[in-house]
Structures are given as C-alpha cells and as structure tokens.
N, C-alpha and C positions, 0 to 999 in steps of 0.2 A: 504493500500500500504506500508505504513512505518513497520507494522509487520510484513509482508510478506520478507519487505527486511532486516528486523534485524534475522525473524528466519534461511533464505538463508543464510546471514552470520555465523552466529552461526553453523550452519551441516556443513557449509565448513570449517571451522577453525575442529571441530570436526572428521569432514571425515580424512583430511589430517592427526592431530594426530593419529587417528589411521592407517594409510596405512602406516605413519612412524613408528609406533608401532609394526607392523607386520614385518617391514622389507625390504630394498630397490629391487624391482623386476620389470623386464619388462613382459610386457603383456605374451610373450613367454615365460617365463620361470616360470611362475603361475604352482606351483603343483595344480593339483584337490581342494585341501581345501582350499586352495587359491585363486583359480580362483572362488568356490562357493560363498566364504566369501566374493568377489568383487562383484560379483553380487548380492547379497543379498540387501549387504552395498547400493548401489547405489539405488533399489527400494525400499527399506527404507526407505532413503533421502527424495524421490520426494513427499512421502502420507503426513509429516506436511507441506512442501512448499505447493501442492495444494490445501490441505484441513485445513486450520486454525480451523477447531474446530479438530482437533487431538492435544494432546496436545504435546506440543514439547519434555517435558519430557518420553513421549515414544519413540519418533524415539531414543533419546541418548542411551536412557537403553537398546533398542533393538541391537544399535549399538556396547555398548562398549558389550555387554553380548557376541555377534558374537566374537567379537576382541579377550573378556577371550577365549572362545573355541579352536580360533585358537592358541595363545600364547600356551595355555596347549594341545592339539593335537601337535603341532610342538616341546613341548617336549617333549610329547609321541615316538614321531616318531625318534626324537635326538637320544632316546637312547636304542628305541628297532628296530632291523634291520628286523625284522618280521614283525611288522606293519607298517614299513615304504615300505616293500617290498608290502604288501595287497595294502597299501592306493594310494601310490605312484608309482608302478610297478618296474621293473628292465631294465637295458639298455638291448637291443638285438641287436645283430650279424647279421645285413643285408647282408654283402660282405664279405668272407674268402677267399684270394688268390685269387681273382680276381672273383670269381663267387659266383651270385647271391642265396641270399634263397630264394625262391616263398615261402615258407610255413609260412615264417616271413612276408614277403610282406602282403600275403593272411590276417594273425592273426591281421597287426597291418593297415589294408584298406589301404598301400599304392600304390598307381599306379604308373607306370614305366617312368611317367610326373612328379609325385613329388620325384622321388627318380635322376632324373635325373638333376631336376634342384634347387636338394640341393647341387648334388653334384658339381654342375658348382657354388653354392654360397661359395665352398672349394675350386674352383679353379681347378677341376677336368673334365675334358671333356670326356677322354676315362676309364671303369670302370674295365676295365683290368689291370691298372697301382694301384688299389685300394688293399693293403693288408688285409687291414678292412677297414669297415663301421660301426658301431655303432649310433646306434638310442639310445639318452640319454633320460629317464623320461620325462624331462622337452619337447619331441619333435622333442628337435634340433638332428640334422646328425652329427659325427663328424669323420673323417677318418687319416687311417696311410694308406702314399703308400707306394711302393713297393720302396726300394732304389735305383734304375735307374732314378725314376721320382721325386724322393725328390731336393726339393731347395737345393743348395748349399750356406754352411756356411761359415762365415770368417771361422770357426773353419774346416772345411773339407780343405779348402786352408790352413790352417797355416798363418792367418794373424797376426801378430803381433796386442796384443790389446792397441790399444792408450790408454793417461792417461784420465781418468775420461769419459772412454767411456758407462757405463753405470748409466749415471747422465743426462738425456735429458733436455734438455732445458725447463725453467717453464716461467709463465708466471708471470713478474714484475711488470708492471705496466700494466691496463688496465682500459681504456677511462678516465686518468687520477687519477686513484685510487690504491696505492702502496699498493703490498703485502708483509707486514713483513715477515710473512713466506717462501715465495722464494726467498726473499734476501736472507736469512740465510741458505738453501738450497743450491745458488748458494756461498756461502761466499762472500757477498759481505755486506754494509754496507749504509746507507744514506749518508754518506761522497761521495762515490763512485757512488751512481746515483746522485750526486747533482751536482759535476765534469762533467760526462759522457752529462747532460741534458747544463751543461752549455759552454761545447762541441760544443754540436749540434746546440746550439743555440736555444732549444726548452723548453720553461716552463712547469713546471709537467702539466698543464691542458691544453696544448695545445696536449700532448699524446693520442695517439688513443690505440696501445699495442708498449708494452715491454716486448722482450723474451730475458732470457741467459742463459746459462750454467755453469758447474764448470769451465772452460776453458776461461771462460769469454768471448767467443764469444756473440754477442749479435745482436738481430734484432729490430730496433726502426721504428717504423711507425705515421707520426703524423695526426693528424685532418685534415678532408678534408676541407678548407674554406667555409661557409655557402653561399648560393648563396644569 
C-alpha cells in the first residue's frame, strides 16, 4: 500500500512537470500532438500504479521521452509553416457575407447544430448578420459581423477616455493574504492598506478579498463569521 502511494505520488509531481513543460493549454485548444501526447501520458501513468512489478523507472522514461518529442515537434512546427500547416491544418472560411459553405461544413463533419450553437456561444443568433466565420485549428469558431450588428464602442461614440481607464482592478488582498504585486500595480503601498484596513475597522485576517485600481477605487469584503 505504502508503495503504491509513494509511486502515485511520484507520476503526479512528474505528470504535472511535464504538462507545465509543454505548455499552459485547455483541453480545446490541444493541437493533435498534443492532445496525442495527453493521452499517451495518462495511460502510461496508470500501468506502474496498477502493476508494481513494472518498474517505475519506465513509466518516467517513457514519459519525459513523449514530453522531448513534443518540445522538439512544436519547434519543428515554430518554425516551418508547412509542417505546421500538414500536422496542425489551416483555419477555414465557414461564412462569407452572410452565406454558408456546405463544402466546408461537409470536409470538416460539421452539422448545422454545431455551427449554430457556436455561433450563439459568439453571441450571434441570426447568420446573416455574420461577415465571416472562421473555424480556427484548435476547433474553436471565431467570427467578424457585419457592421450594423457590431457592438458599439466608447470609441464609435466618442467617449472621452477616463484617467487610468485601462488598468482594471487587481486583486489585493485575498482570504487575508497580500499581494505585493498589485499593490505596486495599483500604486499603492503597505502604509496605504494598513490606513485603509484601519478605516474599516477590519484586521488583515479578518479579509475575505480586496480589489483596487489605479484610481484607487477599491472593493473590501470581509469574513463571513463562522457559525
């Protein structure tokens, strides 16, 4: 039992190095070597957890070996647009000026249920209003409409842009734990939450979160009392 849960340790600390090795990605946005090299990895894993006479020393070696692969495939593909183009495919053209390709549909199995309700996850309801459609490698739909149906920007109004309007609020303190870091974001200073906290009348560990901005706007929320 105790070996069992030292070698399960050991693939987890190793898995995770390598998945951060590869590179931070969600499940959807896995190119093919990627998404191979995921599944690989993972039934890998499982054969020294259930089988203790495999020695643990294979599953690593077989591990990081996948991991070099993909490192060096992914700079293969960096830097030639032809193998990235083979391995990886090219974005296609679902919707030009409002009408559909079936010939794209057709090539890439999509049904007129997944093309509809990508394009409701764009915030698109009617596909008339669609200038383009774009099916990017990674899957995802991404679209430009037509400029009737586009959102309007402070910038299409002429809004005057306020001071330090694009500096969003970070997060300062959280469940009593200060980030150096977005003080200094926000300019602001330990003097300045030590004041602020003693303000409010709230002890750094009674903090649940703490947001502000360069503006020094700020949202405090404390600890709910334990019951």
């Amino acid at each position: 039992m105790a070996v069992n849960f030292l070698r399960t340790i050991i693939l987890y600390i190793v898995i995770v190095v390598a998945v951060r090795i590869m590179g931070k990605r969600q499940i959807g946005e896995l190119s093919p070597t990627e998404l191979v090299i995921t599944i690989l990895i993972s039934n890998i894993a499982t054969l020294p957890i259930e089988d203790t006479n495999i020695p643990l020393t294979a599953g690593l070696v077989s591990i990081f070996t996948l991991v070099a692969c993909e490192v060096l495939v992914s700079g293969v593909l960096l830097k030639s647009p032809k193998m990235r183009k083979i391995i990886s495919g090219s974005p296609r053209v679902l919707i030009r000026d409002g009408v559909i390709d079936q010939k794209q549909m057709s090539a890439l199995r999509l049904s007129i249920d997944d093309l509809t309700a990508q394009l409701r996850g764009q915030g698109c309801f009617d596909v008339s209003q669609v200038a383009f459609a774009v099916v990017e490698t990674t899957g995802k739909l991404n679209i430009f409409q037509k400029f009737g149906s586009q959102q309007t920007t402070n910038q299409n109004l002429h809004v005057k842009e306020p001071k330090n309007a694009d500096a969003p609020p970070v997060v300062v303190v959280a469940d009593g734990h200060v980030s150096e870091s977005a003080l200094a974001f926000c300019q602001k200073d330990q003097g300045w939450l030590g004041n602020l906290l003693l303000e409010k009348q709230c002890p750094l560990e009674e903090v649940f979160l703490l947001t502000c901005d360069r503006s020094g706007n700020y949202k405090l929320v404390k600890k709910e009392a334990a019951e």
